[in-house]
C-alpha positions in Angstrom: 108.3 100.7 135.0 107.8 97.2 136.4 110.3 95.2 138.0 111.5 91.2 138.5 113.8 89.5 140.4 116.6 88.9 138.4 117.4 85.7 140.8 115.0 82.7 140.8 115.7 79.8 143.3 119.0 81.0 143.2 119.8 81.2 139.6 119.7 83.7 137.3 116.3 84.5 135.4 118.3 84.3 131.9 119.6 80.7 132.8 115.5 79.8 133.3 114.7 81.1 130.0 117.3 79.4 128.3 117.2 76.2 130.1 113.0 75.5 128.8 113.9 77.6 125.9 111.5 80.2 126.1 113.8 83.4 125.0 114.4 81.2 121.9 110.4 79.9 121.3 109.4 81.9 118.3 106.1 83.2 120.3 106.0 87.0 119.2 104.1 86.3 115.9 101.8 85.1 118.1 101.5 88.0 120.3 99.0 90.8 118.9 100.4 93.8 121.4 103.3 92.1 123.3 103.5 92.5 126.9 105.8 94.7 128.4 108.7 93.5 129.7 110.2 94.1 133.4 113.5 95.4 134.4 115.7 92.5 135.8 116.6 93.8 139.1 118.6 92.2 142.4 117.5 96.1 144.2 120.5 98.0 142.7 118.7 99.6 139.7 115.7 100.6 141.6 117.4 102.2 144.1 119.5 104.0 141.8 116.5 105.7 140.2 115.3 106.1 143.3 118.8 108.4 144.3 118.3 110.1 141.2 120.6 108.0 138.7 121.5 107.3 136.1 122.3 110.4 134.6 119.9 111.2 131.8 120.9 113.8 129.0 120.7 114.4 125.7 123.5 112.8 123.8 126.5 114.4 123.1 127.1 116.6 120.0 131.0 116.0 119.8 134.3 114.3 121.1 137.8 115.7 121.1 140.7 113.4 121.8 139.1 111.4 125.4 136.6 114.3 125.7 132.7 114.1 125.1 131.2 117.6 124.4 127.9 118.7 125.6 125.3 120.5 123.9 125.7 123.1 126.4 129.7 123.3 125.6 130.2 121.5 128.5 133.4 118.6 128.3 133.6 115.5 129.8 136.7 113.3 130.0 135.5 109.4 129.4 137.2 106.0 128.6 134.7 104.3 126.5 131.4 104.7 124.7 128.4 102.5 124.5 125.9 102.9 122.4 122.8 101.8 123.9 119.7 102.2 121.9 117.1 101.0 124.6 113.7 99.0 124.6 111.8 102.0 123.3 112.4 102.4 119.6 112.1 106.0 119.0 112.0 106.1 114.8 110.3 109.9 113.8 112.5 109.7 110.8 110.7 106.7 109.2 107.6 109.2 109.9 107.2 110.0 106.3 108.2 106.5 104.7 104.2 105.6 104.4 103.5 102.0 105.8 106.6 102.1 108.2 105.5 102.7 111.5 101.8 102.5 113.0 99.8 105.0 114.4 101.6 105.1 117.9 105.2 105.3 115.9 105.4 101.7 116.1 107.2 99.3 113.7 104.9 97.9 111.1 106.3 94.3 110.7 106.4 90.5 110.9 109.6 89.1 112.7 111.0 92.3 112.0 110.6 92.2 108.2 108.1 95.4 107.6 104.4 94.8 106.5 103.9 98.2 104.5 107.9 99.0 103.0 109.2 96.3 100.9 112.8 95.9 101.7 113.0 97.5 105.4 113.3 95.4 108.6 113.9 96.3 111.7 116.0 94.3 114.9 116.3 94.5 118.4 112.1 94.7 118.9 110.4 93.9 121.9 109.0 90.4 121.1 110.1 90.8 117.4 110.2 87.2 117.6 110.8 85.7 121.2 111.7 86.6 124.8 115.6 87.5 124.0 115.2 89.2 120.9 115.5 93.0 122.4 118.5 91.5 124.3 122.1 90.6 123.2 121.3 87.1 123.9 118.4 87.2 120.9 119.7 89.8 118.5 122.1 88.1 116.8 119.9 85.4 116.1 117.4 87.7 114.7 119.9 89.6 112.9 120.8 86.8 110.9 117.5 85.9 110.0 116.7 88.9 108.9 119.7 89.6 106.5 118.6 85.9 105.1 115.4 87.5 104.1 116.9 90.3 102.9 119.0 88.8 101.1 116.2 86.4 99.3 114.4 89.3 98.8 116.8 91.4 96.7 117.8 88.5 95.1 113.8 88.0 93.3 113.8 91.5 92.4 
């Protein structure tokens, strides 16, 4: 895992990217294997893994009431979920959907629309098609491109 400084002459890295419009330039068509991406970091994260944190488990088979269960039966009390699907897409169920992924269980795709499978796209990729598109800044964005293409799509079939 690499790190950056999430701080830049005394401004946030985001603000930079935004500001010369890099994390909008539509660069990752233009990227062949893009390169991997650092964890923003002002110290805190690094030394959390460091201490042993986060905690890392499998997730949770069940809830009842405020109450996560465990696969191990353990309970939990919490006060909110978040889904958080990561930077590594981890997709064995498209395994047998021939075309989908490549041969390191990769998406097959262009911007996000797939290459091999007619009608499936993908968001939230690394470099799917600029700097902020695996981020909630760049999602969206994507996501609405892609459900215009979608929808152009199913509607010359």
């Amino acid at each position: 895992m690499k790190f950056a400084a999430q701080r830049i002459l005394g401004r946030d890295l985001h603000f930079w990217t935004a500001r010369t419009g890099l994390d909008t330039a539509p660069l990752g068509r233009l990227l062949s294997r893009p390169p991997a991406q650092p964890v923003l970091d002002d110290g805190r994260y690094r030394a959390a893994l460091a201490a042993g944190r986060p905690d890392r488990r499998a997730v949770f088979t069940g809830t009842d009431g405020a109450q996560l269960i465990w696969p191990d039966g353990e309970r939990e009390e919490v006060d909110a979920i978040v889904f958080a699907t990561g930077y590594r897409p981890d997709l064995p169920y498209l395994t047998d959907l021939d075309g989908a992924l490549d041969t390191e269980g990769k998406p097959r795709h262009r911007e996000g629309l797939a290459t091999g499978v007619p009608g499936l796209a993908f968001v939230g990729l690394e470099w799917q098609r600029s700097l902020s598109s695996n981020s909630l800044r760049g999602v969206g964005r994507d996501a609405e491109r892609i459900a215009r293409r979608l929808a152009a799509y199913l509607a010359r079939r």
